[in-house]
C-alpha positions as CSV (number, residue, x, y, z in Angstrom):
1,X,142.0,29.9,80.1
2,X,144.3,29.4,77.4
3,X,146.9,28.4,79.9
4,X,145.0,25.6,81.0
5,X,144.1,24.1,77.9
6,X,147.4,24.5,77.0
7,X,148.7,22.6,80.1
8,X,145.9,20.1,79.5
9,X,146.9,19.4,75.9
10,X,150.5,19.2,77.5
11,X,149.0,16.6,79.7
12,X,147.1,14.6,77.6
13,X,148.3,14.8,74.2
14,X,150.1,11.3,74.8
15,X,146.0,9.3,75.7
16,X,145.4,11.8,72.4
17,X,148.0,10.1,69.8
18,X,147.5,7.1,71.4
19,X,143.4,7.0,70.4
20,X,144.4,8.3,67.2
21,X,146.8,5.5,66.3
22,X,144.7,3.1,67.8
23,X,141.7,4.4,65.6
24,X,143.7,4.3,62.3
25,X,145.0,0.7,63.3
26,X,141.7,-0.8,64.2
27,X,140.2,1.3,60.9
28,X,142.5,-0.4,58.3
29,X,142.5,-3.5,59.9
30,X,138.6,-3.7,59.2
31,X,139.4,-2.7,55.4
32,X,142.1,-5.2,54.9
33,X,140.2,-8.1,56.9
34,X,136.7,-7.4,56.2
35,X,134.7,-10.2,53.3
36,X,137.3,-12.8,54.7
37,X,136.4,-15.9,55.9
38,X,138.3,-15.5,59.5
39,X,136.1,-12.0,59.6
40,X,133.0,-14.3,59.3
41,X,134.7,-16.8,62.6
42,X,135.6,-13.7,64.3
43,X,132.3,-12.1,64.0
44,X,130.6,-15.6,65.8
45,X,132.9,-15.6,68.1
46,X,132.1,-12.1,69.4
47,X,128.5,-13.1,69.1
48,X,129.1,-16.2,71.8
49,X,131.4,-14.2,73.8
50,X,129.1,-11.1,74.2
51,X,125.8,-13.0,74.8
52,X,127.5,-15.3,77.8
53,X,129.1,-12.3,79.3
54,X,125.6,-10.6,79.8
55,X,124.0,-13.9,80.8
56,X,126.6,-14.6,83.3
57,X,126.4,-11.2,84.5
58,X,121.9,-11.3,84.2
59,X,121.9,-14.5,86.5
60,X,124.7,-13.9,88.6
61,X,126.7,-17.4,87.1
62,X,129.8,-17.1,89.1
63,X,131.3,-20.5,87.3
64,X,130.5,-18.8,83.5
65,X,132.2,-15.6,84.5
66,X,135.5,-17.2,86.1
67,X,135.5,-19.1,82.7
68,X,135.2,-16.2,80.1
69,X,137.6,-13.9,82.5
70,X,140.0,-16.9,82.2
71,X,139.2,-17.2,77.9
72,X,140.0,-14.0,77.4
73,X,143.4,-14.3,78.1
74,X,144.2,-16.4,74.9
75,X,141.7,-14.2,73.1
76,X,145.0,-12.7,71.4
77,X,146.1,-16.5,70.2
78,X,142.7,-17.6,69.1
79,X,143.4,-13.9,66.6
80,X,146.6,-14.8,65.3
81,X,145.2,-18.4,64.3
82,X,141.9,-17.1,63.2
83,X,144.0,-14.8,60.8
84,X,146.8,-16.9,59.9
85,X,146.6,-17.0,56.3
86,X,145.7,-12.6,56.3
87,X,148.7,-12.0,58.9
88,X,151.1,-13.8,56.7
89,X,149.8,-12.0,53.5
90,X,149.8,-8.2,55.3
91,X,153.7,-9.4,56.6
92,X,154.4,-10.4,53.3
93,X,153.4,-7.1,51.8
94,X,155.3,-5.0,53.8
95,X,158.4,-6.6,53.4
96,X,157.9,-6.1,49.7
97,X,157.1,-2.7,49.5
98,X,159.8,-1.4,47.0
99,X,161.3,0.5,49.6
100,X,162.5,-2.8,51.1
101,X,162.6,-5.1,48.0
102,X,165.9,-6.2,46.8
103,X,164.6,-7.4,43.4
104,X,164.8,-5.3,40.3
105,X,164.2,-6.5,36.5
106,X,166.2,-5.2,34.1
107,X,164.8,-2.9,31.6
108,X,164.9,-5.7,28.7
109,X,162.9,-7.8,30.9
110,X,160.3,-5.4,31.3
111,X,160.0,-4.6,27.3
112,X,160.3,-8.4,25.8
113,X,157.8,-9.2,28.4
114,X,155.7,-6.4,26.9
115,X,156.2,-7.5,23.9
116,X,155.0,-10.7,23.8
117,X,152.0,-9.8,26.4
118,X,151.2,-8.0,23.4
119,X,150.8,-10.6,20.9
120,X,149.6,-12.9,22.9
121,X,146.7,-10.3,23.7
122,X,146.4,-10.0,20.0
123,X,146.1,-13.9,19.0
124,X,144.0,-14.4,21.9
125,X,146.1,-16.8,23.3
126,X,145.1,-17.3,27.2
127,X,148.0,-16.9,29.7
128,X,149.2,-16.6,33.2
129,X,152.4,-15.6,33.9
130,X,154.0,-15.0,37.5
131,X,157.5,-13.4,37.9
132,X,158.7,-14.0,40.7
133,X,160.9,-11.7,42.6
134,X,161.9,-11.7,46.6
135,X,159.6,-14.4,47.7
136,X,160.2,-17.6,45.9
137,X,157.5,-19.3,44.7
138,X,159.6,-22.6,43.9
139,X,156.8,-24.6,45.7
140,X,154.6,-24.2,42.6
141,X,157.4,-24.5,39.9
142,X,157.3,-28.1,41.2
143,X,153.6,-28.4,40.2
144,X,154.4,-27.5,36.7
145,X,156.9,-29.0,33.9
146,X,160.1,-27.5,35.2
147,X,162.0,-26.1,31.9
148,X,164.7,-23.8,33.0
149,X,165.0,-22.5,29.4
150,X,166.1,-19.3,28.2
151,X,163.4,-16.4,28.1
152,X,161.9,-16.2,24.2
153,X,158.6,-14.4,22.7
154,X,158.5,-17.7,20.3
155,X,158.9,-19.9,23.6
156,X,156.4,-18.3,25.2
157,X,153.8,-17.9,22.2
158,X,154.3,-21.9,21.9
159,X,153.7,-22.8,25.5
160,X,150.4,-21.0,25.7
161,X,149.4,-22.0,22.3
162,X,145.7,-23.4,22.4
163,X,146.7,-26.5,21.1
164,X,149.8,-27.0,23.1
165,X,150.1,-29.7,25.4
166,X,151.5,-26.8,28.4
167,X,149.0,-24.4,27.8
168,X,147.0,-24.7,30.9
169,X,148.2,-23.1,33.9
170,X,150.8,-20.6,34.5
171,X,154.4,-19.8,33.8
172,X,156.8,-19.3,36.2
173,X,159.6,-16.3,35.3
174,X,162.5,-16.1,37.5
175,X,165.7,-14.0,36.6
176,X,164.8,-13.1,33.3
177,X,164.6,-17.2,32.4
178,X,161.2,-19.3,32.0
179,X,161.6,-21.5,35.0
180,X,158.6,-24.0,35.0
181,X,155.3,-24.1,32.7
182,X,151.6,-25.2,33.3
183,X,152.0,-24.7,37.3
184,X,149.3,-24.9,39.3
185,X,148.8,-22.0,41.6
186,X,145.8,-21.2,44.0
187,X,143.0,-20.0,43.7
188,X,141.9,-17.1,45.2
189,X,139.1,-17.5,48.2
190,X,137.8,-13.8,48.6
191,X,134.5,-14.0,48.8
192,X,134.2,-10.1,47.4
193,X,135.5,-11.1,43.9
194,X,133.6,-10.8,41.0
195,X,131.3,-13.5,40.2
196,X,132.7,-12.9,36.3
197,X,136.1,-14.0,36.9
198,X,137.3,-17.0,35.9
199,X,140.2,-19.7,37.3
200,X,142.9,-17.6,35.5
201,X,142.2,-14.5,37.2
202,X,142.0,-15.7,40.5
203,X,145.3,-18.0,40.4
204,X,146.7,-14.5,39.3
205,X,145.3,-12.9,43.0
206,X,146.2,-16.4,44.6
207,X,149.8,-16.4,43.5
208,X,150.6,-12.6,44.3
209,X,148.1,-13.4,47.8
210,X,150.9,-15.7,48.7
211,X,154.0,-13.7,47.5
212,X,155.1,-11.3,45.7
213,X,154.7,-12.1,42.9
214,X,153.6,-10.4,39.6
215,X,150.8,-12.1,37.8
216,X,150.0,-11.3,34.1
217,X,146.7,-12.7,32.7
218,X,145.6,-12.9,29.2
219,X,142.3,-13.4,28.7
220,X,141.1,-15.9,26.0
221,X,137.9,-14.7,25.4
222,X,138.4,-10.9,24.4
223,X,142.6,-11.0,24.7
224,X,141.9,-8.3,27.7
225,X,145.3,-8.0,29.7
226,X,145.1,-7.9,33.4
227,X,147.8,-7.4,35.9
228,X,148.2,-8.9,39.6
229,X,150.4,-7.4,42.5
230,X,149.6,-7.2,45.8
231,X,146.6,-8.7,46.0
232,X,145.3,-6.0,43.7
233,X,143.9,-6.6,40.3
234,X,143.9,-4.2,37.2
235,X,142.1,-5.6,34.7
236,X,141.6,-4.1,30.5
237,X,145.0,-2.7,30.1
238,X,146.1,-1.5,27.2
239,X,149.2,-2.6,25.6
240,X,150.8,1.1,26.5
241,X,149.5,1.2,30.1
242,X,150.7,-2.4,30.7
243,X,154.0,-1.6,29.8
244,X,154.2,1.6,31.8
245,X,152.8,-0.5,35.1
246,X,155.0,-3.5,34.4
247,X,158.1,-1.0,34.7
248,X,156.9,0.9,37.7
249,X,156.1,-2.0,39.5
250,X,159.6,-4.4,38.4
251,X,162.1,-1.1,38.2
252,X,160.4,0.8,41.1
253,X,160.2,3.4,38.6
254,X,158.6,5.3,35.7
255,X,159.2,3.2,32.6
256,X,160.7,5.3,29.6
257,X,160.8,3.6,26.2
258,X,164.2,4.4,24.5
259,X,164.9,5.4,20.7
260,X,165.5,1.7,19.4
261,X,162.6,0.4,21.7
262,X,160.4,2.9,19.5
263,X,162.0,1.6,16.4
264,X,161.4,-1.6,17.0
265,X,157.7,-1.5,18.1
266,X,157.2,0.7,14.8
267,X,158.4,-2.1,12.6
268,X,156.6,-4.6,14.0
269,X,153.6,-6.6,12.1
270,X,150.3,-4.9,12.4
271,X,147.6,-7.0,14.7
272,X,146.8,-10.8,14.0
273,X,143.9,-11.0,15.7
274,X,142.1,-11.0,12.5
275,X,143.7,-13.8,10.9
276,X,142.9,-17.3,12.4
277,X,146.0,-18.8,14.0
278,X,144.1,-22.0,15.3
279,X,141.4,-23.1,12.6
280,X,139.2,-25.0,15.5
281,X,138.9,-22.2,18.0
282,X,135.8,-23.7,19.4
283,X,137.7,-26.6,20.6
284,X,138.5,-24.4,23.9
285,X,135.4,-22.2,24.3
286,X,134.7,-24.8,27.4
287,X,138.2,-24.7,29.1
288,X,137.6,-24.3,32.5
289,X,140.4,-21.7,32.7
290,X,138.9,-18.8,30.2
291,X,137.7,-16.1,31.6
């Protein structure tokens, strides 16, 4: 008895792996493509398939059948244009898993980025910042103001000052310089977002939907910090926790704060969110960017 399981298992055990794999394939393609809008064209295209297949078979329509036998054949092509825009994205994050990436920030880039993600947080300044690493995203740079300037906390706290002319939109960091300010980047589309997140979040999915990118949004409502990568979206971070994500995700490692980086963020200035940078606040309470 054992014998002829065994041989069976020896037999099969190929039709096994391959229902397996198949199962896992078709599982996590459900998940990834699921509360998209070519789920929603796939799903009535199914639906119109399905019901003249069993009327063709019903009445015997010899013509109807010869036709969805013949269909079927581009059913594959009518998938990968269906899915398009999700195809790309999955591609896109699997060539930017860190195991592939070639991009890397240094670790400076990681703390003065901290650093100033911090303040802002604290002035309640609203900002979105992409970083752009493997993919470029030079497509909306050209949307923007290009600057080219060198990175600076004080260049950064200006742009996305309330009252500054560049404030809207995002910021484009490539190589550790600001490339281009108040870009215009899209807008997420999932239908399963939030209802209570605003334009800034969902340019910060739209960007990293596209590339990928790292999106940082501040919020300029409560000065919440949110971060953006793979079409993921971790929102409330805390100044500590940012900068331990921001390094694991741009050094593809644990990020360690060194003796003079503790130094430094000892000495600095204790919060300013309680004193009034901008004396009309109430100007922006209706900026269709908040969040």
């Amino acid at each position: 008895m054992i014998h002829q399981i065994a041989q069976l298992w020896f037999d099969r055990w190929r039709s096994v792996c391959e229902i397996l794999l198949l199962s896992v394939v078709i599982y996590y393609g459900y998940l990834y493509f699921r509360g998209t809008r070519g789920a929603k064209v796939l799903t009535g295209l199914a639906i119109v398939f399905l019901t003249l297949t069993l009327i063709s078979q019903l009445l015997n329509l010899v013509v109807i059948s010869f036709i969805i036998r013949s269909f079927s054949v581009f059913i594959a092509v009518a998938l990968v244009v269906i899915f398009q825009p999700e195809l790309r994205r999955a591609l896109a994050e699997l060539g930017g898993h860190p195991i592939f990436s070639l991009t890397s920030e240094k670790r400076e880039t990681v703390h003065d980025l901290a650093e100033v993600v911090s303040q802002l947080s604290n002035k309640q300044f609203g900002a979105l910042i992409a970083i752009e690493r493997d993919t470029a995203i030079k497509i909306y740079e050209e949307t923007g103001v290009i600057l080219d300037a060198a990175y600076s906390t004080e260049l950064l706290l200006t742009i996305f000052h309330p009252k500054s002319a560049l404030h809207d939109g995002g910021v484009i960091l490539r190589n550790g310089r600001i490339a281009a300010a108040a870009c215009i980047f899209p807008v997420s589309q999932r239908e399963t977002l939030e209802r209570s997140l605003g334009l800034r979040h969902r340019a910060g999915l739209g960007i990293t939907e596209e590339s990928d990118a790292v999106a940082v949004i501040v919020s300029e409502e409560t000065g919440a910090i949110s971060l953006c990568h793979r079409r993921r979206l971790e929102r409330n971070l805390t100044p500590e926790t940012f900068r331990q994500r921001l390094g694991e995700l741009l050094l593809h490692r644990d990020y360690e704060e060194d003796d003079s980086e503790q130094l430094a963020r000892e000495s600095d200035l204790p919060p300013a969110r309680d004193r009034a940078l901008v004396p009309h606040q109430k100007e922006h309470s209706n900026d269709t960017l908040t969040v």
